[in-house]
C-alpha positions in Angstrom: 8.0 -2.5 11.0 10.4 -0.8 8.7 12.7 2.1 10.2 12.9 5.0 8.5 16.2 5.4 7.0 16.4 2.1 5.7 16.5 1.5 2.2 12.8 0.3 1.3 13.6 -3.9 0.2 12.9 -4.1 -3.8 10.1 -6.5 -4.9 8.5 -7.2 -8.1 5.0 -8.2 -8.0 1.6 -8.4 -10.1 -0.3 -5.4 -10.8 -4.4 -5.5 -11.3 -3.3 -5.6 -15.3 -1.5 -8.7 -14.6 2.0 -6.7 -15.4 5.1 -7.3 -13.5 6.1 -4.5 -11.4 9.0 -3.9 -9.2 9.6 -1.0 -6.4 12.5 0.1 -8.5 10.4 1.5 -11.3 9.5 4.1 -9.4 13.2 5.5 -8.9 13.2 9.2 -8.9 9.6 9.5 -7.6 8.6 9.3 -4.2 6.1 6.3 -3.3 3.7 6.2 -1.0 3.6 2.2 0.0 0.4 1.3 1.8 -0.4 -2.4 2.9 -4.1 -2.9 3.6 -6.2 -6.6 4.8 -8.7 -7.3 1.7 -10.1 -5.7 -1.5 -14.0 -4.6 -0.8 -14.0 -4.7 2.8 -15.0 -1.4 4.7 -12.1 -0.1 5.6 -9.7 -0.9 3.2 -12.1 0.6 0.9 -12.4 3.7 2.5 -8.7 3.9 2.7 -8.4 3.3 -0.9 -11.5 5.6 -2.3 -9.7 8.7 -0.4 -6.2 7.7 -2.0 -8.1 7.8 -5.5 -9.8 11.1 -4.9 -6.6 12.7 -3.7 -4.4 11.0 -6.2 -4.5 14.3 -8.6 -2.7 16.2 -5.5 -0.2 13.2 -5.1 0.9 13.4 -8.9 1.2 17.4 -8.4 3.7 16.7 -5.6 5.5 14.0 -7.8 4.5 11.1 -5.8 3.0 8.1 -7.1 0.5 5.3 -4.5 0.7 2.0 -4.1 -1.1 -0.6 -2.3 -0.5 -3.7 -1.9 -3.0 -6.8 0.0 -2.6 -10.6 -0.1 -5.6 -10.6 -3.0 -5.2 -11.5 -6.1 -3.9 -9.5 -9.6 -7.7 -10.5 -10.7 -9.7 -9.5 -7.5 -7.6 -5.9 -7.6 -8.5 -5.3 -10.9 -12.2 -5.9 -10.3 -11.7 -3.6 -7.2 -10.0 -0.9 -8.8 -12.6 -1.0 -11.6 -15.5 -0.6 -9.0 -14.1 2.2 -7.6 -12.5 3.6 -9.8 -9.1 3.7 -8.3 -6.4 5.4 -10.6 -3.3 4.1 -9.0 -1.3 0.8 -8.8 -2.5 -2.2 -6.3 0.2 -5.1 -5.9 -1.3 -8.9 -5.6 1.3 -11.0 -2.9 -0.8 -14.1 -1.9 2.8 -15.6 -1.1 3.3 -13.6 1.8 6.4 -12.6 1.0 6.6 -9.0 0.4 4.0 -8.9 3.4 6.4 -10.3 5.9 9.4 -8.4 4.6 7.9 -5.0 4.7 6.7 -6.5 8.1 3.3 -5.9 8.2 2.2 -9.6 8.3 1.5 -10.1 12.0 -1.1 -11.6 14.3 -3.7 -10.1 15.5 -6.9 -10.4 17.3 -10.3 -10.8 15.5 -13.2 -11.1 17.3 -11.2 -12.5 20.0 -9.6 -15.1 18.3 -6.1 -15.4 17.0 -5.2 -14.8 13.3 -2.9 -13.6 11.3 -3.5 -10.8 8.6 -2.2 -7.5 7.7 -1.5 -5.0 10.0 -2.5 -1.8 8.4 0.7 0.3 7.4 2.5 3.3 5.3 5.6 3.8 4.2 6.6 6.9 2.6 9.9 6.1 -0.2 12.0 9.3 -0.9 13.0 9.5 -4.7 16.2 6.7 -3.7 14.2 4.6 -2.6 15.0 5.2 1.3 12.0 5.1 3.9 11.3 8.5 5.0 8.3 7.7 7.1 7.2 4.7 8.4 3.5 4.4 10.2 1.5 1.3 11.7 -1.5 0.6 12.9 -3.3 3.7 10.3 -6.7 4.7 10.4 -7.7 4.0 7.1 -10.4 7.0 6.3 -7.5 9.4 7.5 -4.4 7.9 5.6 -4.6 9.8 2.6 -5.0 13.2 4.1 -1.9 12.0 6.8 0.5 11.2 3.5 -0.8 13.9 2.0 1.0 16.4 4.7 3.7 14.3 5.1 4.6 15.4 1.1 
């Protein structure tokens, strides 16, 4: 994981409209950076469902959410259409920005070995340094957790 204090790495990476976009757009706001598993799965939905019904309260406090997953630009924007979700999700099937932001680990399912996403938030002051770092997030409380972190 990330410390805090660190500047947060650049990337630039698909959105669900296909559209480049890099960490460094987002200069001067403060960014709440979440990693989750897998579009449509129980958890990550819940995690992203209270993001979107907060989201009105994160604008107010000029902060802006991303989430970014392994999935696709295509299967994000067919997530985000089902539920509605007004902010930016950020498609790395490469791995890359996964395993630089270090959240790519492995982890036990159902007593096996895999790898996968370990859960995580970062929280990007307006210069882009990492204010907050947290692993291992329960997904229903995440929003309400950044949300008094603001």
């Amino acid at each position: 994981m990330l410390e805090t204090g660190m500047k947060a790495p650049d990337f630039t990476l698909l959105n669900q409209d296909g559209e480049e976009v890099s960490l460094s757009d987002y200069r001067g706001k403060k960014v709440i950076l979440y990693f989750y598993s897998k579009d449509n799965t129980a958890g990550c939905t819940k995690q992203a469902c209270a993001f979107a019904e907060h989201y009105p309260e994160f604008t107010e406090k000029g902060a802006e959410v991303i989430g970014i997953s392994k999935d696709s630009a295509a299967a994000h924007r067919k997530f985000a259409d089902k539920y509605s979700l007004p902010f930016t999700l950020l498609a790395n099937p490469e791995l890359d920005v996964l395993q630089t932001y270090d959240v790519w680990k492995e982890k036990n399912m159902y007593g096996k070995k895999v790898m996968g996403v370990v859960r995580t938030t970062y929280l990007i002051n307006e210069e882009g340094i990492i204010e907050k770092a947290f692993s291992k997030v329960k997904a229903a409380e995440n929003a309400g957790q950044m949300l008094n972190e603001l």
